[in-house]
N, C-alpha and C positions, 0 to 999 in steps of 0.2 A: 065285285071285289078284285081288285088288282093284286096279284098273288107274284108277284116281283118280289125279291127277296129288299129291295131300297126301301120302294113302297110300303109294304109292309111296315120296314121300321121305321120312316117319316111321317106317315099317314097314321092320324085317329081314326076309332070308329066312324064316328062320325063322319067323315071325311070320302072313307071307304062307302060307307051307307051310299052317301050320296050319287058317288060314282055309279053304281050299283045299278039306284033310281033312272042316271041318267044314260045309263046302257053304255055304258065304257068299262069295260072289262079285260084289259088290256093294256101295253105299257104303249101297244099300236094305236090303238085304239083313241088313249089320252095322247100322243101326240098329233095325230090327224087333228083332234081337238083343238090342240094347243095353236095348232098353224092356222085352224079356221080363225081365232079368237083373236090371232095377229094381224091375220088379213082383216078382219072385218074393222081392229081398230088403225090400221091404217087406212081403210078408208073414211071412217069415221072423221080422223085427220085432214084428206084429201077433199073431204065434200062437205064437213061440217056438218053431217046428219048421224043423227045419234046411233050408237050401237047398242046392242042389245046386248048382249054377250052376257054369261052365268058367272056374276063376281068369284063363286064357291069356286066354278073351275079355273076359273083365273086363280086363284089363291093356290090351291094344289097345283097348278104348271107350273106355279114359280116357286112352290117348294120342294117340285120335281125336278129343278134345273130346266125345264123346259122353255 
């Protein structure tokens, strides 16, 4: 659970849960995240092979501003 006071009030349970699951505990933590998620879809862009990436964290970084 990200204990950031924005967080907090943007983020559902649900939301939180997840983060939680996926070991991002942090506002550090979910940006590290957010830049892997950019990079991987720019290359996805660049090479036309699929990315992987966790929609749920995608949805939260962009309703983190991230």
């Amino acid at each position: 659970m990200i204990k950031n006071r924005i967080a907090k009030k943007l983020l559902t349970k649900a939301e939180q849960d997840h983060l939680t699951e996926m070991g991002i505990n942090s506002m550090a933590a979910m940006k590290r995240q957010s830049e892997f998620i950019k990079k991987d879809l720019a290359r996805e862009k660049e090479t036309g092979t699929p990315c992987f990436t966790c929609w749920e964290c995608r949805h939260i970084a962009n309703k983190l501003g991230l």
